[in-house]
C-alpha positions in Angstrom: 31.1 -13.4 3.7 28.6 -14.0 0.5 26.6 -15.8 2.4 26.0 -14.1 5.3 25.6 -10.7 3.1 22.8 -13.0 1.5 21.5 -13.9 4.7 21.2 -10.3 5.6 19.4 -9.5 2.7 16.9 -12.2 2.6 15.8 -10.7 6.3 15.8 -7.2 5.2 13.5 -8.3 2.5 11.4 -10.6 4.8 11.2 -7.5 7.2 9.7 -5.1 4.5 7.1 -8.2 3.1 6.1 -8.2 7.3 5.8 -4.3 7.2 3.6 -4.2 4.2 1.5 -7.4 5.3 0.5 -4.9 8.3 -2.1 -3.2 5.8 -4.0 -5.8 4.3 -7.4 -6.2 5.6 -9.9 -8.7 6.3 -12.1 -8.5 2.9 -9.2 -7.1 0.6 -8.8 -8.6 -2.6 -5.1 -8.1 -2.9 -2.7 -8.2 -6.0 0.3 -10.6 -5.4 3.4 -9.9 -7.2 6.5 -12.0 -8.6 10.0 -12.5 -6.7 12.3 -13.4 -4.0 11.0 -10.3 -1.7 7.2 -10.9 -2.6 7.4 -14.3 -1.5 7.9 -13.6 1.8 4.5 -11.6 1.7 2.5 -14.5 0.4 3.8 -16.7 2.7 3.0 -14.1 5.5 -0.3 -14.0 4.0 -0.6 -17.9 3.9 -0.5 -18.0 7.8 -2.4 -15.1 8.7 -5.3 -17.0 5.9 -4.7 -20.3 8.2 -5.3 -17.8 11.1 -8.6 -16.5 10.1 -7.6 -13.7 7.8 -10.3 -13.6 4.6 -9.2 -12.4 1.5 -8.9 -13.2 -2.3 -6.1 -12.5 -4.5 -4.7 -11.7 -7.8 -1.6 -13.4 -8.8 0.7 -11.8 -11.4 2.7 -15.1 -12.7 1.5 -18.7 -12.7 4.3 -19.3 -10.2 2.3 -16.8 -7.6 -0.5 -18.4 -8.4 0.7 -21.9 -8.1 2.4 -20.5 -4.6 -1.0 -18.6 -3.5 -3.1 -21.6 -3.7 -0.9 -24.0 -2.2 -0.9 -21.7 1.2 -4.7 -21.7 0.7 -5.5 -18.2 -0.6 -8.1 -18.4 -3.1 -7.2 -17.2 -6.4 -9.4 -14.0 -9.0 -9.3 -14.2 -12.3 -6.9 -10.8 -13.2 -9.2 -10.1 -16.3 -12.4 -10.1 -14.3 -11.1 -7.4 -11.4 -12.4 -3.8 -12.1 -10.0 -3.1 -8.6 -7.7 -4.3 -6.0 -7.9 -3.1 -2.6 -3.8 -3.5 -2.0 -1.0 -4.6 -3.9 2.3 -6.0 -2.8 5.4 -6.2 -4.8 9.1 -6.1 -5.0 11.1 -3.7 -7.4 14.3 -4.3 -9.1 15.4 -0.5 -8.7 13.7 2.3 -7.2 14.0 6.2 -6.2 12.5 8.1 -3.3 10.2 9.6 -6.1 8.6 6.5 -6.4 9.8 5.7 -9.9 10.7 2.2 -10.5 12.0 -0.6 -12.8 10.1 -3.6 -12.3 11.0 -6.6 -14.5 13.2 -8.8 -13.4 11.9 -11.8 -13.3 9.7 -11.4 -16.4 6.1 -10.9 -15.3 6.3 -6.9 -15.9 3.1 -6.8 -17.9 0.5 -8.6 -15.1 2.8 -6.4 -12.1 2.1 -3.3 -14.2 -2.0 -4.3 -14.7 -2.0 -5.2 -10.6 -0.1 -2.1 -9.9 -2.9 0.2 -11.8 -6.1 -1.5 -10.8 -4.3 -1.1 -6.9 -6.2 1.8 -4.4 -2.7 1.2 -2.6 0.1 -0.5 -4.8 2.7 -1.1 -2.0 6.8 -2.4 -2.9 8.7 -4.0 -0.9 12.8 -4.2 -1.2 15.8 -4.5 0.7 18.2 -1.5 1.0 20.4 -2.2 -2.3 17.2 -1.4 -4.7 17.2 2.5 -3.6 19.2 4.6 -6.2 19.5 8.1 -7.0 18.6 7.7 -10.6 17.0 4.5 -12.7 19.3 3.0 -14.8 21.8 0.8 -13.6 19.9 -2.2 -14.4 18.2 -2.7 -17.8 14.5 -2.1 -18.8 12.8 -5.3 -19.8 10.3 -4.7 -23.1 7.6 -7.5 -23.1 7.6 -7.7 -27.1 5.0 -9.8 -29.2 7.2 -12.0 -31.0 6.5 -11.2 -34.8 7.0 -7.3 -34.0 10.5 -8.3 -32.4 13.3 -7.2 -34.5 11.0 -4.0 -35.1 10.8 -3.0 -31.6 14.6 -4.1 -31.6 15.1 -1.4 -33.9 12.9 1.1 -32.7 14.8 0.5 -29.0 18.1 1.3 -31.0 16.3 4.6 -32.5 15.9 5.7 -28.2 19.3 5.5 -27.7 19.4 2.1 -25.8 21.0 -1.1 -26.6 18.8 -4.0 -26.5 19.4 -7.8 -25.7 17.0 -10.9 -26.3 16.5 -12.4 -22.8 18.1 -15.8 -22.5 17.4 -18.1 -19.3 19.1 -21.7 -19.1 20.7 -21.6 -22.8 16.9 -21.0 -24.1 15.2 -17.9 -25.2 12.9 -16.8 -22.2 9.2 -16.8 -22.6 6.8 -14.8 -20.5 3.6 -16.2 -19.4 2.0 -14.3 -22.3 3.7 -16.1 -24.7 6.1 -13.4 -25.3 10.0 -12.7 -25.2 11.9 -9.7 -23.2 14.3 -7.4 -25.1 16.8 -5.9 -21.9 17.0 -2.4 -22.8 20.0 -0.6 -21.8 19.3 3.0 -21.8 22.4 4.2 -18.8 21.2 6.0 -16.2 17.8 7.6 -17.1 17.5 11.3 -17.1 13.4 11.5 -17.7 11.9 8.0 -17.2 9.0 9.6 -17.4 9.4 10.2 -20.9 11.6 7.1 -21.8 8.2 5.4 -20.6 5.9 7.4 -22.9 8.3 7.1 -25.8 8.4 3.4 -25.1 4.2 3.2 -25.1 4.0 4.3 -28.2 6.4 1.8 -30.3 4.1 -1.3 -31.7 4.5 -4.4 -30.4 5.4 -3.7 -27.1 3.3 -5.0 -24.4 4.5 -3.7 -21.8 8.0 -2.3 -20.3 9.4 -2.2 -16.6 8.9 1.3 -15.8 6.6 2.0 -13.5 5.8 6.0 -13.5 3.5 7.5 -11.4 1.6 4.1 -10.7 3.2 3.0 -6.5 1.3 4.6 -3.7 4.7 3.6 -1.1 7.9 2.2 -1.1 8.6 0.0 2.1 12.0 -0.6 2.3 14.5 -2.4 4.9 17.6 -0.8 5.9 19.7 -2.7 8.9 16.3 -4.4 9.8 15.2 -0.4 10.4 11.6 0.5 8.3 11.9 3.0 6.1 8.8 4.3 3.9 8.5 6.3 1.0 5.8 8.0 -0.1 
């Protein structure tokens, strides 16, 4: 039953990366997210490139980019863009308000610069990401490594409980060089100002919540479209 409930959710998510692939035009320089769901885009993208299609892209992890260029779309430096035309990502939780906890996977801080240089920063997700309020899973905090038990501290002051991220036995690093605290705050009454409270502590990079920054949410239910906006 596992398996088939994965197999279900791997073609919602391929649905929604189809749906959002619909939008990109020929000449868009387009912001590629990190995850299971995204990769369906870029491969999506890969064909349509070996069909003609002509765009450029910005990945937001070298595991994007490594993906990206191996399908044939030609890689932008991120630091160089002054704007995307489109961006497509996935979203560990989101509401129909467009909030969202991003994260997961550890490339929050590239996502988030993608997302705001985006004219039309699109998400794509499967049914089970849609909540009624943020919280369930835990805020990742990119932290610079010599401010960490600070920021620890300062996560502990917010009311949240905060956990070093650990992948395969060994402390995770982000592509920046830096670690993840996993912030668990409950459910969220005012991400919006959990996020500015969050901005303002040194050391922190850059957190998963992403607050007034996604232009639509296009999400698979049943194999049935559903966008939010």
């Amino acid at each position: 039953m596992e398996k088939i409930n994965q197999n279900q959710q791997d073609a919602e998510k391929q649905a929604a990366a189809l749906a959002a692939v619909k939008y990109v035009k020929d000449g868009d320089v387009v912001g590629l997210g990190t995850g299971s769901t995204t990769t369906f885009a870029i491969k999506a993208l890969g064909e349509l490139v070996k069909d003609g299609l002509k765009i450029t892209a910005a990945a937001s992890s070298v595991a994007t980019e490594k993906l990206a260029k191996s399908l044939g779309i030609e890689i932008l430096d991120l630091g160089s863009l002054s704007k995307i035309d489109i961006s497509i990502d996935g979203a560990d939780e989101f509401t129909e308000s467009l909030d969202l906890i991003k994260g997961g996977g550890g490339a929050l801080f590239r996502e988030k610069i993608i997302a705001s240089l985006s004219k039309n920063a699109i998400v794509i997700t499967d049914a089970s990401k849609k909540v009624k309020k943020l919280g369930a899973f835990t805020v990742p905090v990119e932290v610079i490594p010599l401010a960490y038990q600070y920021v620890f501290d300062q996560i502990t002051l917010l009311g949240g409980q905060g956990k070093l991220r650990v992948k395969e036995n060994k402390t995770f690093i982000t592509d920046n060089g830096n670690l993840i605290i996993d912030a668990d705050f409950g459910l969220i009454d005012d991400p919006a100002k959990l996020s500015s409270s969050l901005n303002q502590i040194n050391g922190v990079l850059a957190h998963g919540l992403f607050i007034n920054i996604t232009s639509k949410v296009i999400m698979s239910e049943g194999m049935e479209i559903i966008v939010f906006e």
